[in-house]
C-alpha positions as CSV (number, residue, x, y, z in Angstrom):
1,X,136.9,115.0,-40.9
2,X,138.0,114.7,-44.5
3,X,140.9,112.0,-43.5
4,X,138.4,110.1,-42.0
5,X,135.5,110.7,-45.1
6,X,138.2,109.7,-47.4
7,X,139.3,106.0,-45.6
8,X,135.4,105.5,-45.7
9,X,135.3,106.2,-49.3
10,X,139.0,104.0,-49.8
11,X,137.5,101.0,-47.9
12,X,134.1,100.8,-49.6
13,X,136.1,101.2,-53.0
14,X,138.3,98.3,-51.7
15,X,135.3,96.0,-51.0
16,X,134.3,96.9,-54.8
17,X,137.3,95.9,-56.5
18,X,137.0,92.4,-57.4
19,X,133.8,93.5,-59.2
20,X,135.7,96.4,-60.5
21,X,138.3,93.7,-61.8
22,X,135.4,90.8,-63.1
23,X,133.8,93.7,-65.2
24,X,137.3,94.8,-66.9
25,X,136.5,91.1,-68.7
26,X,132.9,92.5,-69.8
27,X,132.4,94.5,-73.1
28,X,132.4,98.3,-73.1
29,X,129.0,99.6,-72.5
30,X,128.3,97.1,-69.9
31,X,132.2,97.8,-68.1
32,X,130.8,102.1,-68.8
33,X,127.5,101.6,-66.7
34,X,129.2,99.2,-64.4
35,X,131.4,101.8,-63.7
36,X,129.4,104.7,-62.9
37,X,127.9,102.5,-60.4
38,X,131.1,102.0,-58.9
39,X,131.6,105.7,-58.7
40,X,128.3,106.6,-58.0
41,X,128.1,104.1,-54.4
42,X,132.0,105.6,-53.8
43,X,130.8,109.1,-54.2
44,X,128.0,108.3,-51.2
45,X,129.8,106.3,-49.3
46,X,132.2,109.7,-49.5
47,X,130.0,112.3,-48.3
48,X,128.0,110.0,-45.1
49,X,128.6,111.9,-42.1
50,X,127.1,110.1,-38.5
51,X,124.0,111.8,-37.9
52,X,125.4,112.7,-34.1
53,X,128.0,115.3,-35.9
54,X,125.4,116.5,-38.4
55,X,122.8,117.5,-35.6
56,X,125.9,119.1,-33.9
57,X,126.8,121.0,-36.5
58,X,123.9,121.6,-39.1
59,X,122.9,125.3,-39.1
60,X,119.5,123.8,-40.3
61,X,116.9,123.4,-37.2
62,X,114.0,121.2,-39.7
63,X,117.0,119.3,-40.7
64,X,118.1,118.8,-37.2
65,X,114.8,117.9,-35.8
66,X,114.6,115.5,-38.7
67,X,117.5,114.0,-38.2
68,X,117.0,113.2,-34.1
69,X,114.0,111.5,-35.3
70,X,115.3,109.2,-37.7
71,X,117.6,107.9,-34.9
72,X,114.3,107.1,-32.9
73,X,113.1,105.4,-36.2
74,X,116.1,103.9,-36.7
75,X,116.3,102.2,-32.9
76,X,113.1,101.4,-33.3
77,X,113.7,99.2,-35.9
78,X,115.9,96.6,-34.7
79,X,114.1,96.9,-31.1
80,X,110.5,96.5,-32.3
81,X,110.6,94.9,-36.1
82,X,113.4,93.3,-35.4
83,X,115.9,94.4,-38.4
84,X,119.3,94.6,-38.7
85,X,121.0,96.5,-35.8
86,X,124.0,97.8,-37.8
87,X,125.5,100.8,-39.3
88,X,123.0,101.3,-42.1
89,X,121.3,104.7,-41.7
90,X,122.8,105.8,-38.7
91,X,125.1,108.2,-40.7
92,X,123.4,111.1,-43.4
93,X,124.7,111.9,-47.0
94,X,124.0,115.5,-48.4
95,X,123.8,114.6,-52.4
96,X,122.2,117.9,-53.7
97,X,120.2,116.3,-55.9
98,X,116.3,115.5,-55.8
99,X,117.3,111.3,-56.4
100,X,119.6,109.3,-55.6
101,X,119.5,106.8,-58.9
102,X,117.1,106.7,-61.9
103,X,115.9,103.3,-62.8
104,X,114.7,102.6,-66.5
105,X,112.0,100.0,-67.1
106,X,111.3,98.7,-70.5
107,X,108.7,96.3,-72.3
108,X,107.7,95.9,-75.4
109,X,104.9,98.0,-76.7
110,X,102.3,95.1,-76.8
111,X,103.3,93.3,-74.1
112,X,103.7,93.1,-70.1
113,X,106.9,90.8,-70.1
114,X,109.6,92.6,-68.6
115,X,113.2,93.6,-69.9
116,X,115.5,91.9,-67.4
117,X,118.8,93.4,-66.9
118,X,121.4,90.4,-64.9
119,X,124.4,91.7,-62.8
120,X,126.6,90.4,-60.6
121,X,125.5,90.0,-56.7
122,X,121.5,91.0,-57.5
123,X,120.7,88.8,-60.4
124,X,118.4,89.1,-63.1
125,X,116.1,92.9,-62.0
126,X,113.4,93.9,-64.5
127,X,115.3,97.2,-64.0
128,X,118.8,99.4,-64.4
129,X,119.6,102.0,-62.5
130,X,122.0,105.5,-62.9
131,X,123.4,107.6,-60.8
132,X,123.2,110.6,-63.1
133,X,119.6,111.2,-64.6
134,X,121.0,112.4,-67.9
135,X,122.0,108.6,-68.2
136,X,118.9,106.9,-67.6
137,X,117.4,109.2,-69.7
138,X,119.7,108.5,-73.1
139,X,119.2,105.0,-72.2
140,X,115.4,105.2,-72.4
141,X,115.7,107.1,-75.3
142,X,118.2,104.1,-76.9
143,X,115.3,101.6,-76.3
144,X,112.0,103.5,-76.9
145,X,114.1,104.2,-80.4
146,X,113.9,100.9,-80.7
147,X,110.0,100.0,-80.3
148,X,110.1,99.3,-76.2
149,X,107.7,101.0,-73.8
150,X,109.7,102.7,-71.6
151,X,109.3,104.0,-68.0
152,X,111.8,106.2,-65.9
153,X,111.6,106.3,-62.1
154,X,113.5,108.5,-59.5
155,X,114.4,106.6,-56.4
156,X,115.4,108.5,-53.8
157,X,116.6,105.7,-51.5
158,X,118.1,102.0,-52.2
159,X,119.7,99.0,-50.3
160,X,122.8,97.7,-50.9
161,X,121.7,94.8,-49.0
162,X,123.8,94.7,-46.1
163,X,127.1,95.1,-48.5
164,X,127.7,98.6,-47.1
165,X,126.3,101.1,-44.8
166,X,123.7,102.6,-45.9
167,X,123.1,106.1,-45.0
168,X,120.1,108.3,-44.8
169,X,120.2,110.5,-47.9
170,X,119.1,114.1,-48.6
171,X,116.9,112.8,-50.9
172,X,114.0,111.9,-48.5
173,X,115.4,113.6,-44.9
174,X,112.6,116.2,-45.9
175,X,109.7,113.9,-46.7
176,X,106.8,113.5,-44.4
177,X,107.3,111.4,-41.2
178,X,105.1,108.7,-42.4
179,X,107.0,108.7,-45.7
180,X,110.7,108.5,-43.9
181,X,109.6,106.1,-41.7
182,X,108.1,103.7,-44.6
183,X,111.2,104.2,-46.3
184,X,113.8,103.2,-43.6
185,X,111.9,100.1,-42.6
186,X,111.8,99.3,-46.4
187,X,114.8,99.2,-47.1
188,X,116.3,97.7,-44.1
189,X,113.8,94.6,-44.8
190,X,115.9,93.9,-47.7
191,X,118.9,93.1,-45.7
192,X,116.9,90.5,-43.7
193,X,115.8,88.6,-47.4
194,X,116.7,89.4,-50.6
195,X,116.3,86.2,-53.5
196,X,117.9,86.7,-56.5
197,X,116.1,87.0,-60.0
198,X,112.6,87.7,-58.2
199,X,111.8,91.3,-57.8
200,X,108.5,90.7,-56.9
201,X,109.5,88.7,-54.2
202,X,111.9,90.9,-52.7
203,X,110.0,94.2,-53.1
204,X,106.6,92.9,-51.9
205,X,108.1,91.3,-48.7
206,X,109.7,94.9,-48.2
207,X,106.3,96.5,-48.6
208,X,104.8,94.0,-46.2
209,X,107.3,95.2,-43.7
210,X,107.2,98.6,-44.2
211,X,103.6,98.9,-43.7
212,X,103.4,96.9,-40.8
213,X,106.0,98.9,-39.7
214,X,104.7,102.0,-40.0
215,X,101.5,100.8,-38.0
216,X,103.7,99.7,-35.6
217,X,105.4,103.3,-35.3
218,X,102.3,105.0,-35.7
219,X,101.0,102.7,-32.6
220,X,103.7,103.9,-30.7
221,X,103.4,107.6,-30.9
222,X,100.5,107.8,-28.8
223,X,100.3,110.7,-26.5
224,X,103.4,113.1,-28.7
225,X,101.7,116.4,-29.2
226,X,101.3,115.6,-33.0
227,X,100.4,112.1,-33.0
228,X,96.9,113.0,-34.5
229,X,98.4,114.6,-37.3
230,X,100.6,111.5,-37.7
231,X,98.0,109.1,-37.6
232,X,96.3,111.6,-40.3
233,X,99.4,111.6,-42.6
234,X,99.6,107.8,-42.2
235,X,95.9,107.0,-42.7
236,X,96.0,108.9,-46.2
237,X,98.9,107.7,-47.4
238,X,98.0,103.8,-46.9
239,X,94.5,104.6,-48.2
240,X,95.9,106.3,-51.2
241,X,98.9,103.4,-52.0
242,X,96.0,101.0,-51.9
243,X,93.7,102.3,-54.5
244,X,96.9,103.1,-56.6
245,X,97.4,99.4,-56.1
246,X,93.7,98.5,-57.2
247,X,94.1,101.0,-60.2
248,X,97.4,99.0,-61.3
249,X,95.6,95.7,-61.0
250,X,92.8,96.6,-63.2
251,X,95.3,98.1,-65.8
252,X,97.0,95.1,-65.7
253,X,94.5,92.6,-66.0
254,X,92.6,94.9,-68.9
255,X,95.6,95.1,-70.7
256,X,96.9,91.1,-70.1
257,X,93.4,90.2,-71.7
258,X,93.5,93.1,-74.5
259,X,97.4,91.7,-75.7
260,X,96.1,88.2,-76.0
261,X,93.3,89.0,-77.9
262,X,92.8,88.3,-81.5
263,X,92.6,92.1,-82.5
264,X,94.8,93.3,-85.0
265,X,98.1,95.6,-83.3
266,X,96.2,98.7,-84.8
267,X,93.0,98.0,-82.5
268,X,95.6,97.2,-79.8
269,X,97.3,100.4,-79.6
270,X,94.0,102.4,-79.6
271,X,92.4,100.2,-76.7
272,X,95.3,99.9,-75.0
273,X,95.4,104.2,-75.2
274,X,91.5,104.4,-74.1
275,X,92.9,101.8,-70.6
276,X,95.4,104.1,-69.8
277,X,93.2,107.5,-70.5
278,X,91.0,106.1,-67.8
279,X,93.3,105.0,-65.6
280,X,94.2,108.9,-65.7
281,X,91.3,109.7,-64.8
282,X,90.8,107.5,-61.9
283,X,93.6,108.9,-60.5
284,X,92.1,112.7,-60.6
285,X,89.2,111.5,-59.0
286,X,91.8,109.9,-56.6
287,X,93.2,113.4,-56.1
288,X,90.1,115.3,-55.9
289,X,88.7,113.1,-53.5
290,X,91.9,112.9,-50.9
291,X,92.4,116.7,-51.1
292,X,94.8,117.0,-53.6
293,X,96.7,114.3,-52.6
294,X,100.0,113.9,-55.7
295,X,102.3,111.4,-54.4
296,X,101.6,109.0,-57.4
297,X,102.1,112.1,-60.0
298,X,105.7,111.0,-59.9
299,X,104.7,107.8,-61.5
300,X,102.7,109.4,-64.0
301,X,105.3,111.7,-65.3
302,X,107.9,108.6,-65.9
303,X,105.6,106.8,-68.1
304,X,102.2,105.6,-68.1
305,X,102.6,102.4,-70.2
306,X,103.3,99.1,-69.9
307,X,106.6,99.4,-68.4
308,X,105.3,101.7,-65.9
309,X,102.6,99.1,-65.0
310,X,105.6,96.6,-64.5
311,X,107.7,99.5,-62.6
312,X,104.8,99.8,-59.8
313,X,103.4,96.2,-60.0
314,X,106.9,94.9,-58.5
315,X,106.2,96.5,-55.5
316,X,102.1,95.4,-54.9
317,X,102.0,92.1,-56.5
318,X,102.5,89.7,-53.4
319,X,101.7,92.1,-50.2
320,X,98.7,90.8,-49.4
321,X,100.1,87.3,-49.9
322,X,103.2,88.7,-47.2
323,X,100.8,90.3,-44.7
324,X,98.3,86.6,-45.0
325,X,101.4,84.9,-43.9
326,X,102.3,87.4,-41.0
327,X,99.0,87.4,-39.8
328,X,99.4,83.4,-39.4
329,X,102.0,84.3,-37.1
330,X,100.2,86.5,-34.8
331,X,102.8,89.7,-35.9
332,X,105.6,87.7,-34.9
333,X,108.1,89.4,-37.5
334,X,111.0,86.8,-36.4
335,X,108.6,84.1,-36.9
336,X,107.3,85.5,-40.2
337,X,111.3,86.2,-41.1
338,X,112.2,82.7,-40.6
339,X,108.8,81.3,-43.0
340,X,110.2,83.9,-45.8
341,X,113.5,82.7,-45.9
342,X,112.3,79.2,-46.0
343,X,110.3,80.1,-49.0
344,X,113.7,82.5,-50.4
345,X,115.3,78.9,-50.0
346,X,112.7,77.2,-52.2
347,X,113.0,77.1,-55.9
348,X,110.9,79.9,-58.0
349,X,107.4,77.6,-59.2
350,X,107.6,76.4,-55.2
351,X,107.7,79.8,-53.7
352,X,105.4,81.1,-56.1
353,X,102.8,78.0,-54.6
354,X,103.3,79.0,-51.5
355,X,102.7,82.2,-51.7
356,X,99.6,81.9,-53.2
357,X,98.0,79.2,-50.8
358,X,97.6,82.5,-48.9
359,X,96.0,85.2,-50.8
360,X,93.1,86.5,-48.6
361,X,90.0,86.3,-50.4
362,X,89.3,90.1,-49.6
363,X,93.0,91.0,-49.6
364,X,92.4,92.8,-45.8
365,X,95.3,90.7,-44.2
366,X,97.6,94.0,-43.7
367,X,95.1,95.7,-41.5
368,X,95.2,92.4,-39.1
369,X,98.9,93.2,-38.3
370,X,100.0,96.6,-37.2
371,X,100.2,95.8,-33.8
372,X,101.9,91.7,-32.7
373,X,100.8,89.7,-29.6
374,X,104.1,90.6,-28.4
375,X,106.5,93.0,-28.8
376,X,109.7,91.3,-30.3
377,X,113.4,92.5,-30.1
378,X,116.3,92.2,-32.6
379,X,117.5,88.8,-30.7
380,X,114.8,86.8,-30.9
């Protein structure tokens, strides 16, 4: 076991090092947070075990039980959304920590532009990630010292975008069905399309997926003895991310109007405080009204500001447009793959176009596509 662990660990380091060797060129803080990237995939990569020995062997009967039905997730994947059939999340990784990276947004304190942050492989993300949270927190200190709003997010999965194998982590195995689920189909999506220097792009066409997805899976539990509290799960979760969604788009467009304004940076601050105090408060009612339902404290907690708004609008801002254009394929996901990488292929003011073309005027177009005409297969 460990011989093997360790040639896993060698070869993914191997596949790193000509980054490893194009960053020795770059300056010292970049080649120091380069570098615990580097580490921090190795480290991983070190510790995936296939989920067949882990069920074997776990003392843990939850995380056994889990496991087993990740493999059905994961097989239902590629059979009936039509992603990747690889390696990626058919091993598990015990990281004994609650995330796997911490991201750090920034903006400045008037403003909803973005910090980007460019690397090599991604592009330009309005985001940097750390492995260790101690990081990502001295590195939102470094730039809210200097004037930004700043927002901190855990992540507790990512894609390496078909570069390695991506394994389920400890850091959602535990989560709700619905939420594993979301989360597999998410982040498989982003080995089917992923367009450099467009966030947006890429994580809304991962939502899109995901949600569909989920429908899809929920669809197909019919009959198991706790399909009703599935469907339960499922049906509060969706109906919570979309009035999180509405609440971010009214933040937004409150505070894109207040920042172009001719009010004097004073009055800014104080009304741009006032948006965000009721923005709070639409989210207790949210609570109160779902039974209690938390699972946007997390956001909360990392920053309610501007950069928070960016953090959570990279992952809403095009869905509906997505689920318009899979509904004009009848649920066909291979269809709807092929008409996203022809827009991926397009330049940026060209994609954006068509994207927009198919905004539906009551933004309903996801509820029109959790089940497809057909059922599809990985080799269509």
């Amino acid at each position: 076991m460990e011989s093997r662990l360790t040639q896993a660990a060698l070869r993914g380091a191997l596949r790193m090092a000509p980054l490893a060797m194009a960053l020795a060129l770059a300056g010292c803080s970049a080649t120091e947070f380069y570098w615990q990237g580097l580490k921090g995939q190795a480290d991983l990569l070190s510790r995936a075990r296939p989920i067949p020995e882990v069920v074997q062997d776990t003392p843990d009967p939850a995380l056994k039980a889990k496991l087993i039905r990740v493999q059905d997730m994961r097989a239902f994947a590629s059979r009936e959304l039509a992603l990747p059939d690889n390696r990626s999340y058919t091993r598990y990784a015990d990281l004994g920590r609650a995330y796997v990276v911490w991201n750090v947004f920034a903006t400045p304190e008037l403003s909803l532009t973005a910090r980007q942050w460019c690397f090599p492989v991604a592009g330009c993300v309005a985001y940097r990630g750390y492995f260790v949270e101690a990081d990502a927190r001295a590195e939102a200190a470094r730039l809210a010292a200097e004037g930004f709003d700043v927002h901190v997010s855990g992540v507790p999965a990512y894609s390496t975008l078909g570069w390695f194998d991506d394994p389920v982590l400890s850091t959602f195995i535990r989560y709700r069905e619905a939420e594993v689920a979301r989360l597999v189909f998410h982040e498989l999506a982003h080995q089917v399309v992923y367009v450099k220097d467009d966030t947006s792009f890429n994580e809304s066409f991962a939502v899109a997926v995901e949600e569909t997805g989920l429908a899809r899976w929920q669809a197909a539990q019919a009959g198991a003895a706790d399909a009703a509290q599935f469907a339960a799960d499922v049906q509060r979760l969706q109906r919570v991310r979309t009035e999180f969604r509405t609440m971010i788009r009214a933040t937004r467009d409150r505070l894109a109007a207040l920042y172009a304004s001719g009010l004097t940076d004073d009055e800014k601050r104080a009304r741009k405080a006032a948006i965000f105090a009721d923005m709070r408060a639409a989210h207790e009612r949210l609570k109160a009204d779902t039974g209690g339902a938390v699972v946007f404290d997390r956001w909360f907690a990392g920053g309610a500001n501007n950069a928070g708004i960016i953090s959570a609008g990279l992952y809403a801002d095009r869905v509906p447009q997505f689920a318009a254009l899979l509904a004009e394929e009848g649920g066909d996901l291979p269809r709807f793959y092929g008409r996203v990488k022809a827009l991926a292929a397009l330049p940026k003011a060209d994609r954006d176009q068509g994207l927009a073309a198919r905004v539906p005027p009551d933004n309903s177009a996801l509820s029109t596509v959790g089940a497809p005409r057909r059922s599809p297969s990985a080799g269509e």
